[in-house]
C-alpha positions as CSV (number, residue, x, y, z in Angstrom):
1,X,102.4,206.3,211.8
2,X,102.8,206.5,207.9
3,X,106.6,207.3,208.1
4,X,107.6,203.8,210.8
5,X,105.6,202.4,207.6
6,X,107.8,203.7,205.1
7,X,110.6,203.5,207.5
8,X,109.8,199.5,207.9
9,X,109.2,198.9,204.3
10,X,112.9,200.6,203.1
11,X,114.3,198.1,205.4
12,X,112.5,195.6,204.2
13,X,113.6,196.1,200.5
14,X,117.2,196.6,202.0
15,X,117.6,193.3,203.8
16,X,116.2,191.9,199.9
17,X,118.8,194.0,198.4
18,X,121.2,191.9,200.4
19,X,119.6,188.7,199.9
20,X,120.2,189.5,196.2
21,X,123.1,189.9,196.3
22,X,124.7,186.6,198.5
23,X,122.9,184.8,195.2
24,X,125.2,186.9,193.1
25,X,128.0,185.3,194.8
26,X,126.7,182.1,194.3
27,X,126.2,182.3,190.4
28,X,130.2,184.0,189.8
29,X,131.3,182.2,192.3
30,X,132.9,184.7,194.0
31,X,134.7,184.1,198.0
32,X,132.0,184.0,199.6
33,X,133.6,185.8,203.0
34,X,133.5,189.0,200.8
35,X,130.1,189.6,200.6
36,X,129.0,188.0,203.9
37,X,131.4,190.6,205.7
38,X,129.3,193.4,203.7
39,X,126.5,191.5,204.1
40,X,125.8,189.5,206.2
41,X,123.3,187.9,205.0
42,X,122.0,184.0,203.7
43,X,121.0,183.5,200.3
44,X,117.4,182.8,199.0
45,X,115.8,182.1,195.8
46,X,113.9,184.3,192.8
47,X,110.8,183.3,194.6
48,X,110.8,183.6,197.6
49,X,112.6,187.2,196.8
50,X,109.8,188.0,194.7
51,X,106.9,186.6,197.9
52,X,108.7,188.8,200.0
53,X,108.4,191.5,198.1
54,X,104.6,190.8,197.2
55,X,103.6,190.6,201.0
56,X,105.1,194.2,201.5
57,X,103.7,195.3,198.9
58,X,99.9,194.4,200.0
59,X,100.5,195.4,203.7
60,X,101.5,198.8,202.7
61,X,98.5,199.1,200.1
62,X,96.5,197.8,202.9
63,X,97.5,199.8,205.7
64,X,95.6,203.4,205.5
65,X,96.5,207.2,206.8
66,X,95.3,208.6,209.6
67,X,92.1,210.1,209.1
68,X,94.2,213.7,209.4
69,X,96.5,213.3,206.7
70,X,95.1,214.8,203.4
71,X,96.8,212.5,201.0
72,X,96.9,215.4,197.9
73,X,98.8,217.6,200.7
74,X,102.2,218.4,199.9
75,X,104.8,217.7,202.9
76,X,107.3,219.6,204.3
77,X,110.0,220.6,206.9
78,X,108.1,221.4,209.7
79,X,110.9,223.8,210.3
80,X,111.1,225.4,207.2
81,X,109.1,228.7,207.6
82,X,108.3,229.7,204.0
83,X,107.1,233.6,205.8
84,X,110.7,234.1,206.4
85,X,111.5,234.0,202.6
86,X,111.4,237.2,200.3
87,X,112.5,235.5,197.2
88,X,112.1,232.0,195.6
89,X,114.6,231.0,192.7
90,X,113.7,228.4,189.9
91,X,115.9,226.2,188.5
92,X,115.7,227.3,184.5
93,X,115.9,223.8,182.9
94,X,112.5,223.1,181.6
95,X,110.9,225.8,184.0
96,X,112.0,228.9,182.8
97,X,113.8,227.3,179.8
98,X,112.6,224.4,177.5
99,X,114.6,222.7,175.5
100,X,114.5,221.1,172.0
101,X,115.8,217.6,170.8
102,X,118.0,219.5,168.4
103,X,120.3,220.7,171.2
104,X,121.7,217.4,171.9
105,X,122.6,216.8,168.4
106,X,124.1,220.4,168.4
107,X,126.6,219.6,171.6
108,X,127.3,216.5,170.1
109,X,128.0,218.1,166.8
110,X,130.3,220.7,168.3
111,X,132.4,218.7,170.6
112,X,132.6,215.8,167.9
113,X,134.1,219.0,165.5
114,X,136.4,219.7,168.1
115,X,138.5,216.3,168.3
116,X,138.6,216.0,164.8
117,X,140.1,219.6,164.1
118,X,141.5,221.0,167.4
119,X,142.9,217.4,169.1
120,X,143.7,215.6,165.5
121,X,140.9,212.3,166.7
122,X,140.7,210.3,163.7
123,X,138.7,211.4,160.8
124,X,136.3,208.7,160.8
125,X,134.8,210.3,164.0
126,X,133.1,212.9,162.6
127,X,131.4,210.5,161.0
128,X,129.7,208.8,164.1
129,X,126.5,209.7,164.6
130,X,124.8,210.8,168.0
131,X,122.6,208.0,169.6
132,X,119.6,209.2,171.6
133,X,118.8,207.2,174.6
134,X,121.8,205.4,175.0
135,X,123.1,207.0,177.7
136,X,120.7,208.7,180.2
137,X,120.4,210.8,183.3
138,X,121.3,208.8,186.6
139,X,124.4,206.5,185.6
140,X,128.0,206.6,186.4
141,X,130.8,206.7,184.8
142,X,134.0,205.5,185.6
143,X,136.6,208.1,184.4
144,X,139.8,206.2,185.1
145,X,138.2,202.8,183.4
146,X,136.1,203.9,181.1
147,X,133.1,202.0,182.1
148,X,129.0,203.6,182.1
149,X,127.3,201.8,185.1
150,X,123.9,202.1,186.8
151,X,125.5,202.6,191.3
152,X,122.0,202.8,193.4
153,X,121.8,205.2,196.8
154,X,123.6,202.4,198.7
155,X,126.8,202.7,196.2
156,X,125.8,199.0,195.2
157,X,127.0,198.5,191.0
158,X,124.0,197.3,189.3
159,X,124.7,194.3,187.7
160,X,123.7,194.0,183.8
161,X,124.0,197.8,183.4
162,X,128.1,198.2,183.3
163,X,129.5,199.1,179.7
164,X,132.7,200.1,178.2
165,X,131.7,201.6,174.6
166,X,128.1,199.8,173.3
167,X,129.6,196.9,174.9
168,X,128.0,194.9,178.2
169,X,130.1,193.9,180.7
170,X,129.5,190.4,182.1
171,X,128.9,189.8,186.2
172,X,132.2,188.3,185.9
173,X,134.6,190.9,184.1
174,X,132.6,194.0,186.6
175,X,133.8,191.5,189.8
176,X,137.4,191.7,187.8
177,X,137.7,195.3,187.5
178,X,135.9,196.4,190.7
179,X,137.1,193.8,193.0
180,X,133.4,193.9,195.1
181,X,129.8,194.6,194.4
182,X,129.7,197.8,195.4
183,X,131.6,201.7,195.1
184,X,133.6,203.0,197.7
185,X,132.6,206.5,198.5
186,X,136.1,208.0,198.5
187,X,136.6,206.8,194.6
188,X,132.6,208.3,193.8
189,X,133.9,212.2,195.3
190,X,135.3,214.7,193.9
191,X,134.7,217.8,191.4
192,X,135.0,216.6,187.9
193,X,134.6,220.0,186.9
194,X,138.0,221.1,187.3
195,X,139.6,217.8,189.6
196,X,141.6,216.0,187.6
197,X,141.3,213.6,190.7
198,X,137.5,213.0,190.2
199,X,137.2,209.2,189.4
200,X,133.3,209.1,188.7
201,X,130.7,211.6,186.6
202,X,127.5,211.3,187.3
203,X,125.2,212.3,184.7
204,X,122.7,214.4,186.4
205,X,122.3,217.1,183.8
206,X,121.0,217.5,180.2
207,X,124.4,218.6,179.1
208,X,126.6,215.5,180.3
209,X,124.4,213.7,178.2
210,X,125.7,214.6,174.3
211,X,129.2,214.6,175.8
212,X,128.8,211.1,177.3
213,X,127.4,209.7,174.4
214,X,129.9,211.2,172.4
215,X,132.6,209.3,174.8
216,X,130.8,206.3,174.7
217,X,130.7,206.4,170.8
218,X,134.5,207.2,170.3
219,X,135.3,204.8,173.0
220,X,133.4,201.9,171.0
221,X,135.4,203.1,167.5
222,X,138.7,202.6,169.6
223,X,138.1,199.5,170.6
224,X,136.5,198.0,167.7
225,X,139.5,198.7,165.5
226,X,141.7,198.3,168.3
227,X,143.3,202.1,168.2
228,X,145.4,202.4,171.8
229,X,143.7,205.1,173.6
230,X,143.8,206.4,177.3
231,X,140.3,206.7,178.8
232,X,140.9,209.7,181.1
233,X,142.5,211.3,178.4
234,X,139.4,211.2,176.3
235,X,137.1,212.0,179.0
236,X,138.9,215.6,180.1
237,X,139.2,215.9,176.1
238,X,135.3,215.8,175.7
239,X,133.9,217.0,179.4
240,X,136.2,220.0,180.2
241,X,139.0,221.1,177.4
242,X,136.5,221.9,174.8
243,X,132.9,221.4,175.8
244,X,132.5,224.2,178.4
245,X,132.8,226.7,176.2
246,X,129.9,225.8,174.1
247,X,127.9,225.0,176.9
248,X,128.6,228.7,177.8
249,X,128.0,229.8,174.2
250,X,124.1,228.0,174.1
251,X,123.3,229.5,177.1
């Protein structure tokens, strides 16, 4: 009973996902056939987005479990017979390992080192400074363009959270370089470890983190003082050439 629930209320917020996004269309101005063929859906205002969303909310707080389902229980695979297993593994990051702050700043430090004395980078970036917070676990980037975004589960691009350096990227220029509102899933596969094909990284460890903020910092020096630059280039120069190693070393 509690999963149709659940079930009922992910469709719910999908079909207001979609609503969302025909007013998207509306405010760029975009052909309208393009997202009505993804879509297929009519657009609706902030409010009655935000009613929809308020009623679903209350009939799920107001719905209750079956009187047999503990709600502190933790659920499983009913297939997965835990008897069966001789061995459990944990993950080390902050389980078996905790990190410091510091070791940001240290990867940072190292890989920033690196372009300056190993792949001749300009001087002045050894002089830019790490910034904590700026980018964080869960975005995108786009290797080929440059670009940090925010993609959800259904590959949609999350307008408002697209940047190429420190700078924001209007609704208008992401439409420009992406064509549609959302990622094809052949351009978000591949190994960026060693596939020079990858086109997206998704930063889904505590590592990518320095390195991507260390992209995102040289990237904004480029184009600040308008230095030519390739993107790709400096993304393999930062993520694979040189950072692995160190990664290797810390651990």
């Amino acid at each position: 009973m509690a999963d149709v629930r659940l079930l009922r209320f992910c469709h719910l917020i999908f079909d207001l996902r979609c609503k969302f996004l025909s007013d998207v269309r509306l405010k760029l101005k975009t052909p309208s056939n393009n997202l009505h063929r993804c879509y297929g859906r009519s657009t609706s205002s902030a409010s009655t987005l935000w009613s929809a969303y308020k009623a679903a909310k209350t009939k799920c707080e107001e719905a209750s479990l079956p009187p047999s389902v503990n709600p502190n229980s933790v659920f499983a695979c009913n297939g997965l017979d835990l008897s069966k297993f001789e061995v459990y593994g944990f993950d080390y990051d902050y389980t078996l390992a905790c990190y410091k702050e510091t070791l940001h700043n240290l990867i940072y430090d190292l890989g920033k080192d690196v372009l300056v004395s190993k792949l001749k980078y300009p001087k002045a970036v050894g002089d830019l400074p790490y910034i904590p917070g700026f980018a964080v676990r869960g975005l995108h980037y786009d290797i080929r363009k440059g670009l940090f975004l925010k993609v959800d589960s259904y590959r949609q691009i999350q307008l408002g959270t697209v940047y190429k350096g420190h700078k924001a990227l209007s609704d208008q220029e992401v439409f420009e370089a992406y064509g549609q509102p959302y990622i094809p899933i052949n351009y978000m596969e591949g190994n960026v470890h060693g596939d020079k094909t990858a086109k997206m990284q998704h930063l889904n460890d505590l590592f990518s983190l320095p390195e991507m903020g260390l992209v995102s910092n040289v990237t904004e020096y480029f184009e600040s003082h308008n230095i030519p630059y390739h993107a790709e280039i400096l993304f393999w120069d930062v993520r694979v050439r040189r950072l692995m190693p160190f990664k290797a070393y810390i651990l």
